[in-house]
PDB file of N, CA, C, O and CB in Angstrom:
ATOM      1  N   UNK A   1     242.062  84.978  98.032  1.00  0.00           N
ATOM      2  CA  UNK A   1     240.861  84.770  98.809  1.00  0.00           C
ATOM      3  C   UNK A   1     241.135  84.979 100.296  1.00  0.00           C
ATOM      4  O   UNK A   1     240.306  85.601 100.961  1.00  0.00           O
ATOM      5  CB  UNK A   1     240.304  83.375  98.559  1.00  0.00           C
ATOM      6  N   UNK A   2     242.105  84.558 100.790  1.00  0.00           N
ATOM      7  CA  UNK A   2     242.742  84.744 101.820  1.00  0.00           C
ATOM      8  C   UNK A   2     242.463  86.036 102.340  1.00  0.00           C
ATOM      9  O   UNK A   2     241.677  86.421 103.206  1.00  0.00           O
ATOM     10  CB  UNK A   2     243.975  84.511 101.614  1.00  0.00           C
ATOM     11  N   UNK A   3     243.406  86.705 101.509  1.00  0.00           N
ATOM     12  CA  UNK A   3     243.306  88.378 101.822  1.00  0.00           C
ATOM     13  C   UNK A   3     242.081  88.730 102.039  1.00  0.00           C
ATOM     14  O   UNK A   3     241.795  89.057 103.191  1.00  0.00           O
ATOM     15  CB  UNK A   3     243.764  89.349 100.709  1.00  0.00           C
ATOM     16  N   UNK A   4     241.095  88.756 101.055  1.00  0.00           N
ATOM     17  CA  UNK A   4     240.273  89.328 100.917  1.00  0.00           C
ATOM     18  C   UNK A   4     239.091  88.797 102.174  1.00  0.00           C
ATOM     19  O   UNK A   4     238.083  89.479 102.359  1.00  0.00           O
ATOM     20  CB  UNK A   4     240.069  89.244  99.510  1.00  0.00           C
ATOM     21  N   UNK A   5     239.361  87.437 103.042  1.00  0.00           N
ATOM     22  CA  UNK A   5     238.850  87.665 103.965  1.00  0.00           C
ATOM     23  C   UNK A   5     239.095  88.608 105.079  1.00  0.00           C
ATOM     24  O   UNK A   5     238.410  89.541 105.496  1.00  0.00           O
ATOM     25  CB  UNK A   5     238.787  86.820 104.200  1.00  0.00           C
ATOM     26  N   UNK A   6     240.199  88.156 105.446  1.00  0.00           N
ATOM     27  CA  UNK A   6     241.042  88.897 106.158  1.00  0.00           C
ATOM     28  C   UNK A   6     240.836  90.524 106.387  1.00  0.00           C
ATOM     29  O   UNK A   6     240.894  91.013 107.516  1.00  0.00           O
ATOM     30  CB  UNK A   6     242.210  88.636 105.551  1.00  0.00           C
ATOM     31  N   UNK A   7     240.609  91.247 105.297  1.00  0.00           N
ATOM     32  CA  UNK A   7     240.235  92.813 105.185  1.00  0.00           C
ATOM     33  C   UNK A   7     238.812  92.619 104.988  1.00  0.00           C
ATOM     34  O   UNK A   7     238.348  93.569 104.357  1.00  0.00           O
ATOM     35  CB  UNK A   7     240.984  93.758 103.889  1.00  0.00           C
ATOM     36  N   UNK A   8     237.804  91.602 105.341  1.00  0.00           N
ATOM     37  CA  UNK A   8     236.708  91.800 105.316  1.00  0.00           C
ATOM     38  C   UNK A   8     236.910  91.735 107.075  1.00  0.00           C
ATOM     39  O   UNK A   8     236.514  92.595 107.862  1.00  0.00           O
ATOM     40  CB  UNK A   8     235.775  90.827 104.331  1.00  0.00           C
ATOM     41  N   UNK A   9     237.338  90.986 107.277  1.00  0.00           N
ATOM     42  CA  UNK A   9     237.347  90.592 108.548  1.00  0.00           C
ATOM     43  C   UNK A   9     237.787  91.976 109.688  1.00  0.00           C
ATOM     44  O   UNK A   9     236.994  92.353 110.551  1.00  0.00           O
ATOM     45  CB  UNK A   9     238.401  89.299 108.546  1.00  0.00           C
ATOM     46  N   UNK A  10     238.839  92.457 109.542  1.00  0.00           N
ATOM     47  CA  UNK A  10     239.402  94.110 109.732  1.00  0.00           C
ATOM     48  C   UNK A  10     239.105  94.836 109.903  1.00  0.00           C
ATOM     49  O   UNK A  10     239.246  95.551 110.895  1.00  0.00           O
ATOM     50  CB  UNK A  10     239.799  94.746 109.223  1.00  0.00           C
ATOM     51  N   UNK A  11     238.463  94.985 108.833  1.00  0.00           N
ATOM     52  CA  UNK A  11     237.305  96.297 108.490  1.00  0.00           C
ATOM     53  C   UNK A  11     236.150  96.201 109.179  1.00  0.00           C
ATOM     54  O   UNK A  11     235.745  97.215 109.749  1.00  0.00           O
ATOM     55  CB  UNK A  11     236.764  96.398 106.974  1.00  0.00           C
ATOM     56  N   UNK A  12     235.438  95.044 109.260  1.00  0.00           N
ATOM     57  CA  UNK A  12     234.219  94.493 109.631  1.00  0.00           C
ATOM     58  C   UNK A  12     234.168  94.877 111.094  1.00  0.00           C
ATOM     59  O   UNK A  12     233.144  95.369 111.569  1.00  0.00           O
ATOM     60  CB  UNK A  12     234.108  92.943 109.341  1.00  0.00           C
ATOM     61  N   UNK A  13     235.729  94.568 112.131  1.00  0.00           N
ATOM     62  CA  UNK A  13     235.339  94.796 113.257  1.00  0.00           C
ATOM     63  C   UNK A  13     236.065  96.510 113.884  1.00  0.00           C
ATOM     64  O   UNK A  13     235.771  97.104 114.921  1.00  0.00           O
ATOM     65  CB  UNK A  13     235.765  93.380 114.043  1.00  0.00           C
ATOM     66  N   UNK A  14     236.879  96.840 112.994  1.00  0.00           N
ATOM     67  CA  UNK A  14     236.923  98.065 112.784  1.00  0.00           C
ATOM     68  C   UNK A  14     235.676  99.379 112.442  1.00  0.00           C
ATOM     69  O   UNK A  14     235.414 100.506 112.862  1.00  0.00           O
ATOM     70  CB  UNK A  14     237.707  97.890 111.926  1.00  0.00           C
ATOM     71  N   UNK A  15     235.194  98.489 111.503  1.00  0.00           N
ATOM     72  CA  UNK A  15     233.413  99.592 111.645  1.00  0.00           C
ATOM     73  C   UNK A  15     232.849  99.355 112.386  1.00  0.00           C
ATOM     74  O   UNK A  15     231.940 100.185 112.381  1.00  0.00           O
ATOM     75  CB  UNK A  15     232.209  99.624 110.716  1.00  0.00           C
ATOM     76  N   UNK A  16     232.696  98.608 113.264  1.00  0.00           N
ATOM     77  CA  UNK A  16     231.624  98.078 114.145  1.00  0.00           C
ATOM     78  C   UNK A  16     232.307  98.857 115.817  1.00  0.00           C
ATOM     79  O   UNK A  16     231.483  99.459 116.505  1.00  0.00           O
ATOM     80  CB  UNK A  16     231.563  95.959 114.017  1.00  0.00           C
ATOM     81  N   UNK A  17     233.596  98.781 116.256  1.00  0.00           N
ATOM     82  CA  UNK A  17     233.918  99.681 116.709  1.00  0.00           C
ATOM     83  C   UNK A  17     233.604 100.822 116.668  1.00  0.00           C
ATOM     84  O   UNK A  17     232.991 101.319 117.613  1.00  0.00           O
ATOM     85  CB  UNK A  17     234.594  99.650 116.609  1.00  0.00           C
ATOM     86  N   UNK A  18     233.939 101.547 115.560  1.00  0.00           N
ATOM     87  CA  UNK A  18     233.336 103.029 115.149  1.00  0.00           C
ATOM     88  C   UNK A  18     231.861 103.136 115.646  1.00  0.00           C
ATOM     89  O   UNK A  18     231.419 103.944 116.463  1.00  0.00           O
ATOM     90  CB  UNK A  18     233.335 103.284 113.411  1.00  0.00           C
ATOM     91  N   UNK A  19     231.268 102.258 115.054  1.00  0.00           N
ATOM     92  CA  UNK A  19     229.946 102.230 114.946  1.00  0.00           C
ATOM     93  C   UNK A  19     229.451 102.394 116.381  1.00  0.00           C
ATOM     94  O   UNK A  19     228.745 103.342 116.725  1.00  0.00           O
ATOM     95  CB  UNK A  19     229.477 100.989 114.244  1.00  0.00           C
ATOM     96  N   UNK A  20     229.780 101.603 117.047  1.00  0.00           N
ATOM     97  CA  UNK A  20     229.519 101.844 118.553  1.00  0.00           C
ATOM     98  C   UNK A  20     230.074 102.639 119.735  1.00  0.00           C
ATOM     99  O   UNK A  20     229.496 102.648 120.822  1.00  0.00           O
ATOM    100  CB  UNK A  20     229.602 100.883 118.968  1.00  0.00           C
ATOM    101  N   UNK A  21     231.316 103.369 119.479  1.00  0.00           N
ATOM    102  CA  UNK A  21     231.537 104.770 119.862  1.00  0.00           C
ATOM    103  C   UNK A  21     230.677 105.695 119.689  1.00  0.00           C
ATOM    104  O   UNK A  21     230.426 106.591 120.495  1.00  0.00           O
ATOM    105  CB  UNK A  21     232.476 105.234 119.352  1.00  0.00           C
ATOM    106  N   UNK A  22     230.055 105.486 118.362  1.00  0.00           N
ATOM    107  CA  UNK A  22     228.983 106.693 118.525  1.00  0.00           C
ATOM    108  C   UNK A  22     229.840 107.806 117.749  1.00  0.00           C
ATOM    109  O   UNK A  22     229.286 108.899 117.859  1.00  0.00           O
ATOM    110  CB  UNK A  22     228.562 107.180 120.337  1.00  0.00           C
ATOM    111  N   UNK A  23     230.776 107.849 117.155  1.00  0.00           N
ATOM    112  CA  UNK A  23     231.650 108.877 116.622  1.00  0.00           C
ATOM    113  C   UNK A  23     231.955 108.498 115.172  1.00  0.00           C
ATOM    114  O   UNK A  23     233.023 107.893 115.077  1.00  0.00           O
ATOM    115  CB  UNK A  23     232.967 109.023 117.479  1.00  0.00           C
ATOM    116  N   UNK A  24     231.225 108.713 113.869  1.00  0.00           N
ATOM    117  CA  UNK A  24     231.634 108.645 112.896  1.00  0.00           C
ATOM    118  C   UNK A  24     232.114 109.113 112.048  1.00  0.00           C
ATOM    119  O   UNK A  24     231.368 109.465 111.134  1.00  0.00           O
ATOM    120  CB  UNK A  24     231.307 108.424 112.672  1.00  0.00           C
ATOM    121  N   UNK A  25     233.653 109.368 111.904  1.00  0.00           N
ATOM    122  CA  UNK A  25     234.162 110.447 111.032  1.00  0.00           C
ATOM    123  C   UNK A  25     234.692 110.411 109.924  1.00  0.00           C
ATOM    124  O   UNK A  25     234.804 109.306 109.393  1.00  0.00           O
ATOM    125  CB  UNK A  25     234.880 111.019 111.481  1.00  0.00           C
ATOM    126  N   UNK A  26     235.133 111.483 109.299  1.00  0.00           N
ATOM    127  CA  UNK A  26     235.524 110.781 107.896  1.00  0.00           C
ATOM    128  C   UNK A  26     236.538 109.584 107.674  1.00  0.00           C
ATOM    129  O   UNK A  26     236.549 108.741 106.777  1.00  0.00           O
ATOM    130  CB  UNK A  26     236.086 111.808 107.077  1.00  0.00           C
ATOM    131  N   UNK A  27     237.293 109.737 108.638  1.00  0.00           N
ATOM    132  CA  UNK A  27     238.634 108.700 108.412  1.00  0.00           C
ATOM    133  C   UNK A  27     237.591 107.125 108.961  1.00  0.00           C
ATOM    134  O   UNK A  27     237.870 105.999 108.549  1.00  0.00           O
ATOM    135  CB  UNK A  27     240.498 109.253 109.848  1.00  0.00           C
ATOM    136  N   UNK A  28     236.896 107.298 109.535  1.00  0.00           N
ATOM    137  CA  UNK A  28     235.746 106.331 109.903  1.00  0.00           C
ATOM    138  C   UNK A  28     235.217 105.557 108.433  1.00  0.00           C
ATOM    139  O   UNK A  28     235.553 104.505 107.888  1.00  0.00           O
ATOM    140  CB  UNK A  28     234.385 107.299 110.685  1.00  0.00           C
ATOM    141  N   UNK A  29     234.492 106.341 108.184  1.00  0.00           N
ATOM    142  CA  UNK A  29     233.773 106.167 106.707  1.00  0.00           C
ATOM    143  C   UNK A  29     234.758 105.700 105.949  1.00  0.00           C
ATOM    144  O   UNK A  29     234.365 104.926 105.076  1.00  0.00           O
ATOM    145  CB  UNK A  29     233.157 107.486 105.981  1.00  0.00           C
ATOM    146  N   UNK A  30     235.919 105.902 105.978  1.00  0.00           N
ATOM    147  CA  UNK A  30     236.475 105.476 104.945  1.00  0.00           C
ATOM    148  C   UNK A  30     236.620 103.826 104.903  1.00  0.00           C
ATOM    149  O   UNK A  30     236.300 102.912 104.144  1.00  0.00           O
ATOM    150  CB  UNK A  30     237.696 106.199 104.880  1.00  0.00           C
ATOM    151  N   UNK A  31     237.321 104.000 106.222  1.00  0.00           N
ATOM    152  CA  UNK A  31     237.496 102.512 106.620  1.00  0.00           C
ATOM    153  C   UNK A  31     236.011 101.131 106.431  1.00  0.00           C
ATOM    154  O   UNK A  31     236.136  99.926 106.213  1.00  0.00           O
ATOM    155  CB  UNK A  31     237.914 102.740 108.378  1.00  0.00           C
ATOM    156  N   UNK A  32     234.878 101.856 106.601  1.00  0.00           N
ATOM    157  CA  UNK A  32     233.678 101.430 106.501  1.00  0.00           C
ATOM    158  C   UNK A  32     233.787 101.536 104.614  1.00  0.00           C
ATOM    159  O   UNK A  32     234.367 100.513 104.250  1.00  0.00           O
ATOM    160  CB  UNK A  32     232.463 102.456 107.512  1.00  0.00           C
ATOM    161  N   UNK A  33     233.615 101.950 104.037  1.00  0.00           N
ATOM    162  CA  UNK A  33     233.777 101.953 102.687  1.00  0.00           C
ATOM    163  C   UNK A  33     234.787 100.658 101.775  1.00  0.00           C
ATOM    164  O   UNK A  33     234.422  99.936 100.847  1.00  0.00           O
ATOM    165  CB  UNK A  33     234.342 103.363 102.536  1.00  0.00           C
ATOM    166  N   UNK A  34     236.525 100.756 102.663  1.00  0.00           N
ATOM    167  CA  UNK A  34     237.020  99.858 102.256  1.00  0.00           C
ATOM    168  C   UNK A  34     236.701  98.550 102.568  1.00  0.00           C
ATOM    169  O   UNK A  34     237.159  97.620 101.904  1.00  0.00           O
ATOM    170  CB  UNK A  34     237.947 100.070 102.401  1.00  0.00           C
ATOM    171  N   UNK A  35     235.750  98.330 103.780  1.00  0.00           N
ATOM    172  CA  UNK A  35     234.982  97.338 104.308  1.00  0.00           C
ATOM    173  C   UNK A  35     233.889  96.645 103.245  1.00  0.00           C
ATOM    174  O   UNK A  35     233.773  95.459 102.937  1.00  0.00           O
ATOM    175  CB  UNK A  35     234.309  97.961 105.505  1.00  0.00           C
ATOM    176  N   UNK A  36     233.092  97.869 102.775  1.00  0.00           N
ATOM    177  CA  UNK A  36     232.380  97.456 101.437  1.00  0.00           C
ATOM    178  C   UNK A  36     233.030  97.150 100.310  1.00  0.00           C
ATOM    179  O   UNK A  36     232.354  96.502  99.512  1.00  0.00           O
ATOM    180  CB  UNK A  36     231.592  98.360 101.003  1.00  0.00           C
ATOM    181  N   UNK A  37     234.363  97.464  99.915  1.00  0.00           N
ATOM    182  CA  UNK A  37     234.834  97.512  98.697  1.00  0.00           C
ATOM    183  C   UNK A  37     235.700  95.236  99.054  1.00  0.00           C
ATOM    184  O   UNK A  37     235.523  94.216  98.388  1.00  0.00           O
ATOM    185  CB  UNK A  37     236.238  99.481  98.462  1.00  0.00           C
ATOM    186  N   UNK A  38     236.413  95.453 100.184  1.00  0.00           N
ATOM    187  CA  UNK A  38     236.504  94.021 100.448  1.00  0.00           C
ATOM    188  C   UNK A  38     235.469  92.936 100.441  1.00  0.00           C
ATOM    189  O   UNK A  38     235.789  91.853  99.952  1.00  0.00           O
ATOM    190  CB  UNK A  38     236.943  93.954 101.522  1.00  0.00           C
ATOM    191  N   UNK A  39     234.470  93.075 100.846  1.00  0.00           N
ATOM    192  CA  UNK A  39     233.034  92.281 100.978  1.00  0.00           C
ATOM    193  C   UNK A  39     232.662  92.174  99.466  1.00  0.00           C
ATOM    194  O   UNK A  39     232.687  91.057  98.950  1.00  0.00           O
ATOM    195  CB  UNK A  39     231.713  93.182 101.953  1.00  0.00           C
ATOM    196  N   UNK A  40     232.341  93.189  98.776  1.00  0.00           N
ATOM    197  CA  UNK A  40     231.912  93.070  97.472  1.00  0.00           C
ATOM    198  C   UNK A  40     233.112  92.041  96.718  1.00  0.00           C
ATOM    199  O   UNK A  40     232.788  91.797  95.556  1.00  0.00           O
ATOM    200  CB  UNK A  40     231.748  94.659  96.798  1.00  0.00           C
ATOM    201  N   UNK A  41     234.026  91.588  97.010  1.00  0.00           N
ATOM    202  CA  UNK A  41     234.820  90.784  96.393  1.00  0.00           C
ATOM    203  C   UNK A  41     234.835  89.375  96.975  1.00  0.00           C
ATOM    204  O   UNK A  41     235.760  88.609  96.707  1.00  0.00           O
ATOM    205  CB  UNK A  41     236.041  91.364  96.373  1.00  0.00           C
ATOM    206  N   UNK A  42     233.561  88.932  97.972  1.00  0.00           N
ATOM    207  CA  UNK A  42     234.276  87.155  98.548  1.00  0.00           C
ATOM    208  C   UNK A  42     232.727  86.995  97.884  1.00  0.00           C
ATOM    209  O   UNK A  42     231.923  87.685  97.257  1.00  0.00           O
ATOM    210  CB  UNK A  42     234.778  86.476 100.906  1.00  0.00           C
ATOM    211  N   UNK A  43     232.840  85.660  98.423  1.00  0.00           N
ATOM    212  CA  UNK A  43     231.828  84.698  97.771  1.00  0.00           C
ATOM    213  C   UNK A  43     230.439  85.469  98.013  1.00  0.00           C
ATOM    214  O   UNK A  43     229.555  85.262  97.182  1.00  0.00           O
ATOM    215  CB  UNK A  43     231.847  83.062  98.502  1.00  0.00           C
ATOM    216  N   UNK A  44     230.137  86.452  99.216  1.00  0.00           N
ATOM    217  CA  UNK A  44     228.995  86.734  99.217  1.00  0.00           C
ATOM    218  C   UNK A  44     228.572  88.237  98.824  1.00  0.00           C
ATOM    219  O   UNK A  44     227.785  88.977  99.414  1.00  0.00           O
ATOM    220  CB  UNK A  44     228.640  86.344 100.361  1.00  0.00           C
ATOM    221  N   UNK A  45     229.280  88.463  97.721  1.00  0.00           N
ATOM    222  CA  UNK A  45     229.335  89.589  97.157  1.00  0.00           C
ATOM    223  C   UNK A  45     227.995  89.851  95.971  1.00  0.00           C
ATOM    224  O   UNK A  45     227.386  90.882  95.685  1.00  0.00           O
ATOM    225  CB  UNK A  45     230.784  89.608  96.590  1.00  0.00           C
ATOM    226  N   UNK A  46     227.895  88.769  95.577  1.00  0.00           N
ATOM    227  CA  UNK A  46     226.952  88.627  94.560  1.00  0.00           C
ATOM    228  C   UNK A  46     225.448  88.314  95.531  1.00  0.00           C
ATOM    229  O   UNK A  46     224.436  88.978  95.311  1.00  0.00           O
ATOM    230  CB  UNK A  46     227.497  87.291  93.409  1.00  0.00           C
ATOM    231  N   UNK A  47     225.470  87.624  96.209  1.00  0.00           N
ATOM    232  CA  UNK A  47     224.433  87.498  96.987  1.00  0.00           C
ATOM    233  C   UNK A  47     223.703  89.082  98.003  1.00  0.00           C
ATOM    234  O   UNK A  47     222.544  89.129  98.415  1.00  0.00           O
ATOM    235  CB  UNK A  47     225.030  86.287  97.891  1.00  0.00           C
ATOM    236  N   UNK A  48     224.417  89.842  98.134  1.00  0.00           N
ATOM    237  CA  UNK A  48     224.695  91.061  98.698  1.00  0.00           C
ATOM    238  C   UNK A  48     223.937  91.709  97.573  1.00  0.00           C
ATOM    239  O   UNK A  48     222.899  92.319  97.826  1.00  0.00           O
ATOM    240  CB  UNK A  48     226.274  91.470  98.983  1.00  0.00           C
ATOM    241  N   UNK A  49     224.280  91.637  96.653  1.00  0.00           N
ATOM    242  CA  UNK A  49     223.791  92.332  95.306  1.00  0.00           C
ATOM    243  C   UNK A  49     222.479  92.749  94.665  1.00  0.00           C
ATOM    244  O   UNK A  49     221.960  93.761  94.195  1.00  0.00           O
ATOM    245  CB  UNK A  49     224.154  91.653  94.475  1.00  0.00           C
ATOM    246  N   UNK A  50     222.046  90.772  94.993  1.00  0.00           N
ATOM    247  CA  UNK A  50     220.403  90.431  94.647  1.00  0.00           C
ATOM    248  C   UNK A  50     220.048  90.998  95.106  1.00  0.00           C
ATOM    249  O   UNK A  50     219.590  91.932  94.448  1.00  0.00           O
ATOM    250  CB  UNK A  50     219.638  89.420  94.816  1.00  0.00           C
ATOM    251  N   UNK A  51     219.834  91.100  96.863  1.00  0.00           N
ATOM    252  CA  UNK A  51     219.174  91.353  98.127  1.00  0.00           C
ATOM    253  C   UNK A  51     219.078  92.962  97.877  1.00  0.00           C
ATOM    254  O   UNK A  51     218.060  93.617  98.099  1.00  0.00           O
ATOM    255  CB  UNK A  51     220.073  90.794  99.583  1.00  0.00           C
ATOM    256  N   UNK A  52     220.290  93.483  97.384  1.00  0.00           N
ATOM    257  CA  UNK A  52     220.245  95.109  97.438  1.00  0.00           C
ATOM    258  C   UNK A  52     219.006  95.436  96.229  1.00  0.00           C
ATOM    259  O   UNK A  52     217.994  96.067  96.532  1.00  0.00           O
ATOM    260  CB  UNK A  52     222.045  95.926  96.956  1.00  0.00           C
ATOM    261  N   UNK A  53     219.176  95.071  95.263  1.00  0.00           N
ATOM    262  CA  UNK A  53     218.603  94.796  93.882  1.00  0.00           C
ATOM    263  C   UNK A  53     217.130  94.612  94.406  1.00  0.00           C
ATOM    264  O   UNK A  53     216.363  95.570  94.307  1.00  0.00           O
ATOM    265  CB  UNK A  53     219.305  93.379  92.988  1.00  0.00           C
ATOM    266  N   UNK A  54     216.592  93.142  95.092  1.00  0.00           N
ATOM    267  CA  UNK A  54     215.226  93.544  95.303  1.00  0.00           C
ATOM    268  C   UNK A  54     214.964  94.249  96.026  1.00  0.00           C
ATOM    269  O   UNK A  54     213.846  94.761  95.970  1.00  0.00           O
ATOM    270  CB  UNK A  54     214.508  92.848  95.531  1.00  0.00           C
ATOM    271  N   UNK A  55     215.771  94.562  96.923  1.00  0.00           N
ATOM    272  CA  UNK A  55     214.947  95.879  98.284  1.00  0.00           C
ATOM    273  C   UNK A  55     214.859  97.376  97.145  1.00  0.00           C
ATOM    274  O   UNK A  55     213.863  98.084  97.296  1.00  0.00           O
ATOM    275  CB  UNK A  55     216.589  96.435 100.325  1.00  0.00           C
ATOM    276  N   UNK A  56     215.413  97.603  96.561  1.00  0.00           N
ATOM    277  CA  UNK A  56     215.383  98.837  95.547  1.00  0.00           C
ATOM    278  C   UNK A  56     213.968  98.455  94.852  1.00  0.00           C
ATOM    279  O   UNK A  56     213.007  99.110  95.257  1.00  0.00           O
ATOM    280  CB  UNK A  56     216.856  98.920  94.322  1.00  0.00           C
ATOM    281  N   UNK A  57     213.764  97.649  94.031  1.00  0.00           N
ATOM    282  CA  UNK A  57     212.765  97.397  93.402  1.00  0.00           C
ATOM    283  C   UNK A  57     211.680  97.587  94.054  1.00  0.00           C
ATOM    284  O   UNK A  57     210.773  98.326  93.671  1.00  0.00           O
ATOM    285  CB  UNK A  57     212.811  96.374  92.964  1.00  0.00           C
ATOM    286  N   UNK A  58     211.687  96.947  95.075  1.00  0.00           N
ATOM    287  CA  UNK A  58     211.014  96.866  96.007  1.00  0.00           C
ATOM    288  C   UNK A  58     210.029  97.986  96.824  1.00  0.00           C
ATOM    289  O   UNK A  58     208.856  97.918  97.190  1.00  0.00           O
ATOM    290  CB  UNK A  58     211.811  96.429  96.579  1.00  0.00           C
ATOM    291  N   UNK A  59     211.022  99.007  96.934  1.00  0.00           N
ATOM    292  CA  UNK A  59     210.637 100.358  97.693  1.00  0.00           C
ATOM    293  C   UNK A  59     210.602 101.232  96.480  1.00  0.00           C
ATOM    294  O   UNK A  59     210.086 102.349  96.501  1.00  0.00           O
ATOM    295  CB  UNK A  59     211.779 100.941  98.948  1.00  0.00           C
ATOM    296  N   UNK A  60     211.255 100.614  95.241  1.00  0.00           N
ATOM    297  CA  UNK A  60     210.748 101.517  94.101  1.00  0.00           C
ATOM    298  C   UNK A  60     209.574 101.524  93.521  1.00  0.00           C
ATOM    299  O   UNK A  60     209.078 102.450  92.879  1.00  0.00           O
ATOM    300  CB  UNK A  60     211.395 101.418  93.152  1.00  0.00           C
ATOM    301  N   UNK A  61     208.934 100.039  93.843  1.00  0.00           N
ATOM    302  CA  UNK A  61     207.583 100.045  93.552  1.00  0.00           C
ATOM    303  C   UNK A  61     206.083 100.664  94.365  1.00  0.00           C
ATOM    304  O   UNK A  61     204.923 100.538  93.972  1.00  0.00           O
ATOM    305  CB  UNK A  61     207.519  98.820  93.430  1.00  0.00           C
ATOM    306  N   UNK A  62     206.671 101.463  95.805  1.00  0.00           N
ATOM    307  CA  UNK A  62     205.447 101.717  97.017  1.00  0.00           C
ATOM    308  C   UNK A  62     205.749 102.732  96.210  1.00  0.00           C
ATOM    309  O   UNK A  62     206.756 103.194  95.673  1.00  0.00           O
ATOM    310  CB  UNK A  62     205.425 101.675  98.911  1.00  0.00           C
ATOM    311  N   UNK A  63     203.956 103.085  96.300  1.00  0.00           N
ATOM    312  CA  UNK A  63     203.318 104.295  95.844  1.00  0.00           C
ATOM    313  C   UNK A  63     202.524 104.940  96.906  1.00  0.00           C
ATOM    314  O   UNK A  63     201.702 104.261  97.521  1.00  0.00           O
ATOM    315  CB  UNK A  63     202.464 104.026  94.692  1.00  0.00           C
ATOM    316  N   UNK A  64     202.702 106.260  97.194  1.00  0.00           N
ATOM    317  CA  UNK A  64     202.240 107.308  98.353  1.00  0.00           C
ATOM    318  C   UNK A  64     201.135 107.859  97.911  1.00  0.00           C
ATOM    319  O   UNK A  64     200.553 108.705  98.590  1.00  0.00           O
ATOM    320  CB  UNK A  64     203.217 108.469  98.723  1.00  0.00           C
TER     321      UNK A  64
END
């Protein structure tokens, strides 16, 4: 659990860097990716999930 904050934590301010350079590159993305792949593993991984889950539903249900 430790770890897995820790590389949430890393990553988290490592993308956010990126993010605000204004320069996103692949070696960027990646790091942003392993950012998602750490997060999807702590306690609020599942909660992350729902939220994604209804916003899909959600915008899957507006009709144009």
């Amino acid at each position: 659990m430790v770890l897995s904050i820790s590389g949430v934590l890393l990553f988290g301010v490592i993308g956010f860097v990126f993010f605000r350079k204004g320069e996103l590159k692949l070696s960027h993305a990646a790091v942003c990716a392993l950012f998602g792949f750490y997060l999807a593993g702590t306690a609020v991984g599942p909660s992350i999930q729902a939220g994604s889950d209804k916003l899909a539903n959600l915008l899957g249900g507006i009709t144009l």
